[in-house]
ZATI-884256 format. One record per atom (N, C-alpha, C): x negated, y, z negated. Coordinates in steps of 0.001 Angstrom, whole numbers, plus 500000, padded with zeros to 6 digits. Each point is the difference from the previous one (the first is absolute). Layout:
<sites>
XYZ...
</sites>
This chain:
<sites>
928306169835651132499811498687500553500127498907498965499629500259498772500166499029498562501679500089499727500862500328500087501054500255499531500889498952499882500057499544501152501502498807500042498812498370500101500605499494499680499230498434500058501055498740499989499685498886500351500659498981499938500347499050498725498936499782498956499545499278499483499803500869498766500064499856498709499349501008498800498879499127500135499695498750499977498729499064499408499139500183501455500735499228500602499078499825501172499349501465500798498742500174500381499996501656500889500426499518501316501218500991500145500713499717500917500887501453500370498945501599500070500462500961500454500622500001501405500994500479500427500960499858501320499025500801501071498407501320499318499548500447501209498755499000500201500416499120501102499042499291500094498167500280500133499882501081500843499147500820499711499075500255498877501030500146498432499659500394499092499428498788499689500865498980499539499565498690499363498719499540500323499999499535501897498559500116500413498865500518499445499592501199500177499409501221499683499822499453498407501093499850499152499820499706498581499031498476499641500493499319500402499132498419499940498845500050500873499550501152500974498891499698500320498751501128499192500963500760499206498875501132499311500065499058498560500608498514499678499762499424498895498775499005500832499985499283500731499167498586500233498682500352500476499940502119500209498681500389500305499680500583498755500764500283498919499447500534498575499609498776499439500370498860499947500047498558499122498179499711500816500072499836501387498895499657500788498612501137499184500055501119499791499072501034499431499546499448498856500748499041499109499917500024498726499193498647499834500280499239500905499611498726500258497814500067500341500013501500500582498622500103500788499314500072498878500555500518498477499008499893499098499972498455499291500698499246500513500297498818499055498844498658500920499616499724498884499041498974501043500170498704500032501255499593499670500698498776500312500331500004501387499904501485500650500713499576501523498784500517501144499624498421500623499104500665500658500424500788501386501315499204501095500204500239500770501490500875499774499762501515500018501127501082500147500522500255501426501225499735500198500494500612501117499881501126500998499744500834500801500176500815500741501390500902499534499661501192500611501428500913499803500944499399500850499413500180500889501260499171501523500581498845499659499576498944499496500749498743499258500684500687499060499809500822498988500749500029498488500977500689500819500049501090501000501081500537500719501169499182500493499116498806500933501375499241500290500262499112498905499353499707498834500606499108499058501143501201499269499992501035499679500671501233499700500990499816500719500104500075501088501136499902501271501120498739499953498881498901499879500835498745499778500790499892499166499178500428498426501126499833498828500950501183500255500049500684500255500602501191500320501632499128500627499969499463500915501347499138501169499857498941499049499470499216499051500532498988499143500955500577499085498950501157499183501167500657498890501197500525500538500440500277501161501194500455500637500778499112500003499236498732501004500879498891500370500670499002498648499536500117498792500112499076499129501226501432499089499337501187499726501496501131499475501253499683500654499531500123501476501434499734500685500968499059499917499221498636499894500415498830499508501233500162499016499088500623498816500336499955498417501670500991500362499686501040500472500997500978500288501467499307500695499348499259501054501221499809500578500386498645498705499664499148499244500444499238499473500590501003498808499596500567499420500893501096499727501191500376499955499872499913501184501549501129500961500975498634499699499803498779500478500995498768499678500159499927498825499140499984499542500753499735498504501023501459499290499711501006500200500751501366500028501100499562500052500048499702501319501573499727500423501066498736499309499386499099499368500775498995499488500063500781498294500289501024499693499378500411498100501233500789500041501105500094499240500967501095499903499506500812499680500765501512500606499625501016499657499742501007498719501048499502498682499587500245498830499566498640499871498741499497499774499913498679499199499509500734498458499574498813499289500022500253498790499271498267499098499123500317499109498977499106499647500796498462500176501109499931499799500735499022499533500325499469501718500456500910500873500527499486501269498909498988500498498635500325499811498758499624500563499347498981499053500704499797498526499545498609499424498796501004499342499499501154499433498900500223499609500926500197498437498995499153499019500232499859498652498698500056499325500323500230498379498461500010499313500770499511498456498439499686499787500566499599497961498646500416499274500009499589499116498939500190499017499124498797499662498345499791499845500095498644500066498289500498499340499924499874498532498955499973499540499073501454500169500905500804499431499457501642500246499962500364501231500343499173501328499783500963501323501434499656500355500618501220501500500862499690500019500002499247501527500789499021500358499770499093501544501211500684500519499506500291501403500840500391500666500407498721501413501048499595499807499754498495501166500797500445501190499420499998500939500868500363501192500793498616500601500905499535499902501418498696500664499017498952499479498929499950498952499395498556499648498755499410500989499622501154500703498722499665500943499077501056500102500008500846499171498650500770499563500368500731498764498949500381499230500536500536498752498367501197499785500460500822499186498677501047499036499996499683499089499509500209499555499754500128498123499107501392499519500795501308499302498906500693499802500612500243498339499081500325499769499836500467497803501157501015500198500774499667498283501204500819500262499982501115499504498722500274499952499836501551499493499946500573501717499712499723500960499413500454501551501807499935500623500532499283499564501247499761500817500809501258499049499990500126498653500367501306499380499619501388500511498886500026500216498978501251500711501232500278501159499931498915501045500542500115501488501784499869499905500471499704498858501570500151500352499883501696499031499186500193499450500220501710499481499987501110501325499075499338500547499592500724501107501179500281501578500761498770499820500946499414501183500503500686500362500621500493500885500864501278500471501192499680501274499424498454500247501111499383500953501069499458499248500912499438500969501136499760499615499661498640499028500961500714498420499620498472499203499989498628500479501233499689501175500239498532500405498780499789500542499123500420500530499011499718500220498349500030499464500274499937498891498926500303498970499041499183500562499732498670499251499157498504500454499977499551501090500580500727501699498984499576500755499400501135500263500360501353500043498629500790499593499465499851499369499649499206498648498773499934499118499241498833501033501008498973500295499485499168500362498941500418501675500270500761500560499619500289501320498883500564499780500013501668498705498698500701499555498856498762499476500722499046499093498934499503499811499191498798500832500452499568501089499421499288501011498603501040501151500708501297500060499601500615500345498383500359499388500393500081498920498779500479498949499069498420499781500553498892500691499399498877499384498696499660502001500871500837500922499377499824501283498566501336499773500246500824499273498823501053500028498701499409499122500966499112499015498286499563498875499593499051500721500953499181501180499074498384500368499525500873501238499981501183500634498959500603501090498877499971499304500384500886498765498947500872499118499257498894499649500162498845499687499390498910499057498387499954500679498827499901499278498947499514500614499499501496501020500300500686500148499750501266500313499480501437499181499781500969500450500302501045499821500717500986499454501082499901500577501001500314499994500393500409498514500621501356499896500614500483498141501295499751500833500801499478499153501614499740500216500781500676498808498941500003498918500630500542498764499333500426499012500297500837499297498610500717499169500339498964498236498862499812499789500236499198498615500971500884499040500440498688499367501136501686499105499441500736498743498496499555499692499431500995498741499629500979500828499136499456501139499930501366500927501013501438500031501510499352500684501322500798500197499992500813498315500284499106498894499864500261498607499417501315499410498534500193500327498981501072500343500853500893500082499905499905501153500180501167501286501778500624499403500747499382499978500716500228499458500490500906498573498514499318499307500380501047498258498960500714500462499490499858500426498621501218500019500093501007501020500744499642501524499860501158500398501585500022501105500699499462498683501324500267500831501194499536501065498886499295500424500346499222501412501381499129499736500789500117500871501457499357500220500521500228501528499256500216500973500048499305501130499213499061500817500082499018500448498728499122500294500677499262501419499078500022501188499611499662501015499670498945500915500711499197500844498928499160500570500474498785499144501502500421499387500429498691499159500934499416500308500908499146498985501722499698500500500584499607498667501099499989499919500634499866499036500082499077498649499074498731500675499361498971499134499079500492499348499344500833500570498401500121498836499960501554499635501047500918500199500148501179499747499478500186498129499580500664499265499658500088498912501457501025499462500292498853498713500966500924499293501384500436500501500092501927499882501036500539500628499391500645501194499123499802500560498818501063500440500962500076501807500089500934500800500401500308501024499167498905501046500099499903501128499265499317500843500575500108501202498317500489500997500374500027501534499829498452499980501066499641501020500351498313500365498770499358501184499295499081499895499629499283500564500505499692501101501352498758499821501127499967500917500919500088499892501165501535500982500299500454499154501809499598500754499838499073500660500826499323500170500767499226499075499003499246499060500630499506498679499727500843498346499173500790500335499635501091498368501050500682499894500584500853501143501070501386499843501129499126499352500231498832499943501831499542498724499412500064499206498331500309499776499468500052498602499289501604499848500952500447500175499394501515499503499058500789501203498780498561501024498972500571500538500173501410501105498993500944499742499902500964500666499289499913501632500301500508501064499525499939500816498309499897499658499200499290501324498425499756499397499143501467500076499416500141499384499078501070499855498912500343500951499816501233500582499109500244501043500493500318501284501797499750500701499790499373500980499954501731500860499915499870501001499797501155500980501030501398499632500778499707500276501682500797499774499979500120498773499391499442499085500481500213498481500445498325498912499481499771498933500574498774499617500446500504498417499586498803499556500233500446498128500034500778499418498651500416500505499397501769499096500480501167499880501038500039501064500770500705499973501028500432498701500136498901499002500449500515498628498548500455499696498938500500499914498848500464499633500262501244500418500523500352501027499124501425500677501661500847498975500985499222500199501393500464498715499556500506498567499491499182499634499787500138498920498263499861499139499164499447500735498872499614499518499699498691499066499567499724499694499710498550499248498803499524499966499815498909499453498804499587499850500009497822501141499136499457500700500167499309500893499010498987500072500157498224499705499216499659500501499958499325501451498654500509500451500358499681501563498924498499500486500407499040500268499447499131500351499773500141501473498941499941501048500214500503501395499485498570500889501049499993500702500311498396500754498302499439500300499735498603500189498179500007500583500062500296501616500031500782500274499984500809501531499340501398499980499041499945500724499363501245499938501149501090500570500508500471500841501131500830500853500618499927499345500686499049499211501335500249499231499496500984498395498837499286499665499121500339498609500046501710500575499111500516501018499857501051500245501444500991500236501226499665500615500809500315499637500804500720498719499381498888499112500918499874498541498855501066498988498910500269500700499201501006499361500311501487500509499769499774501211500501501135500403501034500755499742501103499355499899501430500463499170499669500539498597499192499214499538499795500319498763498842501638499183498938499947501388499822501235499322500751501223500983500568499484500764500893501598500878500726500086498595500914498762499453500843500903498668499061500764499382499160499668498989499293500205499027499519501347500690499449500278500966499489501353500793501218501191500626501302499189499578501133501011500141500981500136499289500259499248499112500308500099498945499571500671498604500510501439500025499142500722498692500705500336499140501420499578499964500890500038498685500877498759499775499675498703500155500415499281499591499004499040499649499613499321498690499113498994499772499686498732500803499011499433500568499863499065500386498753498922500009500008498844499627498958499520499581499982498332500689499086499695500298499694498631501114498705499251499224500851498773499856498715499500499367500100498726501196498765500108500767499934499138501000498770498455500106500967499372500340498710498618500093499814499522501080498949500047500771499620499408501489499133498895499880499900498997500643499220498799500117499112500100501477499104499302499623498931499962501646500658500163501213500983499000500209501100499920501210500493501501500483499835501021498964500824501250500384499235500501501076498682499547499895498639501152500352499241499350501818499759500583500815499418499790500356498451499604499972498900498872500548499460499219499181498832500781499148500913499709498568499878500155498818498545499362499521499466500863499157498955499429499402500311498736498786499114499350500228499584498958498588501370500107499179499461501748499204500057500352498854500649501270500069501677500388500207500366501232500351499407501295499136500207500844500512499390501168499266500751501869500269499587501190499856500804500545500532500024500527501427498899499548500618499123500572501238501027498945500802500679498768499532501092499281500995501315500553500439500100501190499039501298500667500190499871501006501164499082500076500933499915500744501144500989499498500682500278498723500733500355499507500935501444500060499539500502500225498841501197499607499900500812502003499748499381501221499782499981500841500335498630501140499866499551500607500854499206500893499437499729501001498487501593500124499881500058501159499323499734499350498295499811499060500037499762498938498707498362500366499522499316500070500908498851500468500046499599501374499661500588501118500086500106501279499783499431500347498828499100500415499904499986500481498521500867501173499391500054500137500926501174501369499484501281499525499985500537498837499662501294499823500535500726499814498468499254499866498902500579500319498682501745498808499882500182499691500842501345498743499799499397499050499238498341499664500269500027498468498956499208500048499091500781499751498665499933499950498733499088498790499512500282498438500600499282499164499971499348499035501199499117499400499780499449499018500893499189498832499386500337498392500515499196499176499143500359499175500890498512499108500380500466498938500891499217498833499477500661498612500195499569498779499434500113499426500833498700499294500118498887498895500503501036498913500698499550498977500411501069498910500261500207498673498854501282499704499685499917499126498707499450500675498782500194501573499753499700500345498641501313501126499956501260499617500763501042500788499857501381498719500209501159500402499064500669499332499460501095500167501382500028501137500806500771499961500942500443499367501420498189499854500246500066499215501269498556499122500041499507499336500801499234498736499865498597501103500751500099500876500773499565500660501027499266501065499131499136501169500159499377500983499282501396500821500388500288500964499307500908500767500084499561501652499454501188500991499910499250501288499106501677500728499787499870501004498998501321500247499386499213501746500008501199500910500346500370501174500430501045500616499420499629500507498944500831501551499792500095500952500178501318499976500960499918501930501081501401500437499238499518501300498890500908501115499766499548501267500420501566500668500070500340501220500210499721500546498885499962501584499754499821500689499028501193499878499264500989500081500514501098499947498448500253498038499813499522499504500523499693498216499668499471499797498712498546500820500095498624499784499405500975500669498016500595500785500527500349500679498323500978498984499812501098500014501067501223498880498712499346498282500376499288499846501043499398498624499239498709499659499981499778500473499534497882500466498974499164498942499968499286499572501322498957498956499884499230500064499173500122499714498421499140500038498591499240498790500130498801500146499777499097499219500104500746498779499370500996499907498922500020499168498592500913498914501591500925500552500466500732499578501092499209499235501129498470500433500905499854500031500838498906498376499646499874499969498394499582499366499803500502498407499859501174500232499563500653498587499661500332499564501539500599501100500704500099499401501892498846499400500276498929500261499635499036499688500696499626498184499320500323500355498905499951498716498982501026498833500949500892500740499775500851498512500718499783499982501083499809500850500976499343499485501228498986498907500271498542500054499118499142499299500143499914498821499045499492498794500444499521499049499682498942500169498743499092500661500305499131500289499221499626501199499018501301500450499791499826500933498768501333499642499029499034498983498858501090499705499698499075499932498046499988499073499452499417499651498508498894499167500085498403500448499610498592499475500140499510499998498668499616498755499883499201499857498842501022500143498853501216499729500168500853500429498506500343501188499859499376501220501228500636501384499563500746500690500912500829500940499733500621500881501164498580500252500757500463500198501531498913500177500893500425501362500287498532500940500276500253501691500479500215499999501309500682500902500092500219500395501326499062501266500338500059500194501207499389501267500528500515501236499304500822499854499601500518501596499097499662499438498552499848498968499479499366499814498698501098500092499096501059498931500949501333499961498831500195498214499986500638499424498551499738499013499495501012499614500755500406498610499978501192499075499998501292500369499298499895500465499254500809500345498700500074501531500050500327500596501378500304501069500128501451500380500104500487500890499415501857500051500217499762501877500863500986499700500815500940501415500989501225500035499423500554501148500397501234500283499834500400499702501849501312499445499808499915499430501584500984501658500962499453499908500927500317501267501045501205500129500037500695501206500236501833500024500103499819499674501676501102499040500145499828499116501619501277501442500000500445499976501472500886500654500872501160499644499723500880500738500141501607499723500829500014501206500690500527499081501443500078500789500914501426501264499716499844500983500643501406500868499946501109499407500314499809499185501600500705499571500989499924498664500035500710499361498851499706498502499730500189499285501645499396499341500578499564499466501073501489498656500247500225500115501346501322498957499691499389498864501051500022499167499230498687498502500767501222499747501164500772499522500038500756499449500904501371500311500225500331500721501134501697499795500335500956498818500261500492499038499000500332498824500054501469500121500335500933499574501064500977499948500495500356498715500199501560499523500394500417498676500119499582500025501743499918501019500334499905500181501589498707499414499998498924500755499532498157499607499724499871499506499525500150498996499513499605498903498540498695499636500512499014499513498421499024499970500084500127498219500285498856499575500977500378497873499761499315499357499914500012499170498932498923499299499685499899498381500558499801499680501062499832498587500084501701499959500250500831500311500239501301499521500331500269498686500406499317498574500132500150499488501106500088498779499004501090499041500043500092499348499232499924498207501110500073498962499133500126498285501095500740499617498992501282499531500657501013499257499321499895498807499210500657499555498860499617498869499562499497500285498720498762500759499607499293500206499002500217499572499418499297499575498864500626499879498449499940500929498798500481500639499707500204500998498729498978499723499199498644500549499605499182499452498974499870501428498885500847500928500747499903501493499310500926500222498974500622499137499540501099499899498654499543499853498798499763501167498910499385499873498362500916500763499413499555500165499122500326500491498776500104501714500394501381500134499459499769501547500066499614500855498981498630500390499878499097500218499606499525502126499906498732499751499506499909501706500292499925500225501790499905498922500697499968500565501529501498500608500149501228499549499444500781500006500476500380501469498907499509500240499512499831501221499127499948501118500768499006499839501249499322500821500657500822500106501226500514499273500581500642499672501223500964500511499860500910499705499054501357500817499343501140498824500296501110500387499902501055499383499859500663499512501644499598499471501112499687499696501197501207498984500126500377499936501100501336498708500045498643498794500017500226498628499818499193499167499766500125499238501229499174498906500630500820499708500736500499498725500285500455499961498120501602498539500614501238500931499772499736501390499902501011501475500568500266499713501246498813500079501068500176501087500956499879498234500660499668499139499843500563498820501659498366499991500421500299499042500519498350499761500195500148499874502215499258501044500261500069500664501384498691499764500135499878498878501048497766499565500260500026500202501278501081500024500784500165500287501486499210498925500247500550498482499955499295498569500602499933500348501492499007499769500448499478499343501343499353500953500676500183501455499236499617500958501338499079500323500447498891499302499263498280499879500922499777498927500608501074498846500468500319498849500519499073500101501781500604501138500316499810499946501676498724501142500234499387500408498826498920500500500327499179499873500510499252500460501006498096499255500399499122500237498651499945499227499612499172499965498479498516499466500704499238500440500793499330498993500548498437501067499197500286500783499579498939501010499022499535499642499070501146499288499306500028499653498483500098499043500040500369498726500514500100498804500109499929499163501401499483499178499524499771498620501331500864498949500040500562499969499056500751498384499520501458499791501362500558499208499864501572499901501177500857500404499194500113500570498851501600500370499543499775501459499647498913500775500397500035501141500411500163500629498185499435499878499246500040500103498557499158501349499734500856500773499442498974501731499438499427499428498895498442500627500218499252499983498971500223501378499170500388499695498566500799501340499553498609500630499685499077499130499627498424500886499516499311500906501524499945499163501140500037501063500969500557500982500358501317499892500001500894501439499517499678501343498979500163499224499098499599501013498719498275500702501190499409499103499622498480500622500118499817500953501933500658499466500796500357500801501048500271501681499580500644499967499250501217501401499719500849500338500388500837498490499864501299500275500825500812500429499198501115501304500256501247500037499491499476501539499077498866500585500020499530501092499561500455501365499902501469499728500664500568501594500741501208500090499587500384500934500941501812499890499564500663499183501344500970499674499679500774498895500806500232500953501425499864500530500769501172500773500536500006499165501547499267499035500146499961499458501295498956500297500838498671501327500142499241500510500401498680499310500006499243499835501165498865498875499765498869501046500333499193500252498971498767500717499954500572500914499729498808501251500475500420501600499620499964500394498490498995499235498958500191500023499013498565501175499715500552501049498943498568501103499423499009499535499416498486499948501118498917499398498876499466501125499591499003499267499095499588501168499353498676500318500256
</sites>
C-alpha cells in the first residue's frame, strides 16, 4: 500500500486507505504526547483527531495532484535529451563556494569541497551535472527547514560519522542524501528520486528488501539513523536483528540512533526498558546481538534536541572484525554528548576510565564483494533535476574557469552549444498554486521547494517508488 505515491515531499501515497490510516496513527501519537505536556489543557478526542487525520489525508492528495499534474506540462514543453545548458542551468566559483544559478532567478551556493564530494559521486549524464546538484541540494535544504525547531535528526554531526567510522568501520549510513552523506561512505537515499544520480541506494528497511541488501552480500559495518515514526522505527529494527539473528558468516554491525519520536510515549528520559515497543527481542537477555547501549537525557546529546539512546547490535563474526573496544566506545560516546567533554582543566573519565587523549587503531570498514551499482542511468531514464527553465533570464552563472571546471571536465560551454530557454512555455499555465499576480509568473523558489522535476522525463505522472 506504501509503494507508489504522488509527491516525494508531500504524503501523498496513491492507497488512499493507507495515507488515511497513516496521518491518523500520527495526530493520535502527537495527541498522547501532548497528555503529558501541561501547556495543553484542552486535548482532542480520538474521533476528532480521526477526522482531522481524514481531512489532511484529501488535502495532501489534492495539493500532490496539483503539483503532479503541473508537472506533466511542464514535461512536455523540455526536449527529450536536454542538457544543463538547454535549460539555462550554469555555476561559477564565488568566494570558496560554488553558485549554481538556474536562467538568473534562483541560485545555491554550497562549499566547494560538498560540490567535489557530489560530482565524485555523479553517475548521471555529465550534461547534466548542476541541475542535479542543484535539485539534491534544494531537496536537502526542504528536509533541514521541516527539521528546523524540531526533533527531527536529518543528519548525524560529522565527528559523530568520524567515530563511527575509524572506530568501528562504518561506511554505510542511512536516512540520508547526498548533501550530507559523510566522506566516501555508501548511503541508503532519503529521496531517492534525486540521491540515485548520486550514487544513493534504495532506502533501508523497506518490506521487499532495501539497501541492506549489500549487507546480507557481503556484511559490513552500518550507521542506521531510524526515521521519527514509531512503525517505520520498528520496521528498520526489525530488519535489523532478523540479519544479525541470520546471518552467521558474514560480519555485521549497526550502530543505531533513535530519538523520542521513534518510541511510543516515551519516557522523560529514554532508557533500555523503551526498546520494548519498538521490538521485543531487544529486551531478551539472551539475545547476545547488543554489544552496546547508552541513552542521553534531553539537550545533553549533540544529535537531537529530544532525549535520545544509541544501540549497538552485532553479529558474532561483526563483534571480531569490528571490536567494540572500550578505547572506541568511548570517544562515540564523547562526541555524542554535550557533557563529556574537559572539567576543571583535565581530560574527563569516562565510564571505562579512558582519558581524552585516548588513540584506537581505526576498524577495517568493508568492501562489498558485489560492488553495489547505485543507478541505471540511460538517455531513455535520465535522471531530472528541475528541468524547467522562464525565458529571458539573465546569465549570472559566467566565471572563471576555475577548479569547478576541473571537476566538471571539458563540457561544450554554452556560447558552444546556443542558448535554448524555450521562451514562453509556462506562459498558458494555471499558475494559480504558485502565484496570484495577472501575468501568471512561476515562482522558481516554489518549484524548487515543491519537488518538481525529481524524476526521469518520460511523460508519466505519479507512480513514483517510495520508500
Amino acid at each position: 500500500g506504501s509503494e507508489t505515491f504522488l509527491d516525494p515531499v508531500i504524503p501523498s501515497w496513491e492507497d488512499e486507505e493507507y495515507l488515511r490510516a497513516f496521518l491518523q496513527r500520527q495526530f493520535i501519537s502527537e495527541n498522547r504526547r501532548s497528555l503529558e505536556d501541561t501547556r495543553y489543557n484542552n486535548v482532542p478526542s480520538i474521533e476528532v483527531l480521526r477526522e482531522a487525520g481524514a481531512a489532511m489525508s484529501e488535502l495532501c492528495t489534492s495539493l500532490a495532484y496539483e503539483v503532479t499534474q503541473f508537472r506533466y506540462k511542464c514535461e512536455q514543453q523540455v526536449p527529450q535529451h536536454w542538457s544543463d545548458a538547454d535549460i539555462n542551468v550554469t555555476a561559477m566559483e564565488e568566494n570558496g563556494n560554488v553558485v549554481i544559478d538556474w536562467s538568473g532567478t534562483s541560485r545555491v551556493s554550497i562549499p566547494f569541497s560538498t560540490f567535489a564530494s557530489m560530482s565524485k559521486r555523479y553517475v548521471g549524464e555529465q550534461n547534466r551535472l548542476m541541475s542535479s546538484v542543484f535539485s539534491a541540494v534544494r531537496r536537502h535544504e526542504i528536509i533541514n527547514a521541516i527539521a528546523d525547531q524540531t526533533n527531527l535528526i536529518c543528519r548525524v554531526p560529522l565527528q559523530i560519522l568520524d567515530c563511527l567510522s575509524k572506530g568501528l568501520g562504518a561506511n554505510l549510513e542511512t536516512w540520508t542524501d547526498a548533501v550530507s552523506v559523510f566522506e566516501s561512505n555508501f548511503f541508503c537515499a532519503m529521496f531517492p528520486d534525486v540521491d540515485a544520480a548520486f550514487g544513493g541506494l534504495v532506502p533501508f528497511g523497506k518490506e521487499n528488501g532495501g539497501g541492506e541488501v549489500i549487507l546480507n552480500r557481503a556484511g559490513g559495518s552500518a550507521v542506521v539513523v531510524t526515521p521519527p515514526e514509531n512503525a517505520t522505527s520498528s520496521q528498520y529494527i526489525r530488519t535489523m536483528i532478523d540479519m544479525v539473528e541470520t546471518s552467521k558468516n558474514v560480519p555485521l554491525s549497526f550502530s543505531v540512533i533513535l530519538c523520542s519520536d521513534c518510541f511510543v510515549n516515551p519516557n522523560t528520559s529514554l532508557s533500555a526498558d523503551d526498546l520494548m515497543s519498538l521490538d521485543p527481542r531487544l529486551c531478551n537477555e539472551q539475545n547476545g546481538f547488543i554489544s552496546y547501549v547508552e541513552s542521553f537525557p534531553a539537550g545533553s546529546s549533540s544529535v537531537s534536541n529530544s532525549s535520545s539512546i544509541f544501540i549497538l547490535m552485532q553479529n558474532e563474526p561483526g563483534k571480531i572484525h569490528f571490536p567494540p573496544h572500550p578505547t572506541v566506545l568511548d570517544s562515540i560516546r564523547r562526541a555524542m554528548r554535550f557533557d563529556a567533554g574537559i572539567r576543571d582543566g583535565s581530560p574527563m573519565m569516562s565510564n571505562f576510565g579512558i582519558t581524552n587523549d585516548a588513540h584506537f587503531d581505526p576498524a577495517p570498514s568493508f568492501t562489498p564483494v558485489h560492488q553495489p551499482q547505485y543507478a541505471n542511468v540511460s538517455l531513455d531514464n535520465p535522471f531530472a533535476s528541475n528541468p524547467f527553465a522562464i525565458g529571458g533570464g539573465t546569465n549570472r552563472g559566467r566565471g572563471h574557469r576555475g577548479r569547478l571546471f576541473e571537476l566538471v571536465g571539458e563540457e561544450e560551454t554554452e556560447e558552444d552549444q546556443g542558448m535554448s530557454i524555450l521562451p514562453g512555455m509556462l506562459n498558458n499555465f494555471d499558475m494559480s498554486m504558485f502565484s496570484t499576480n495577472t501575468q501568471d509568473d512561476v515562482d522558481i523558489e516554489a518549484i524548487s521547494l515543491m519537488g518538481i522535476g525529481g524524476h526521469a522525463l518520460n511523460g508519466n505522472m505519479g507512480n513514483h517508488n517510495n520508500s
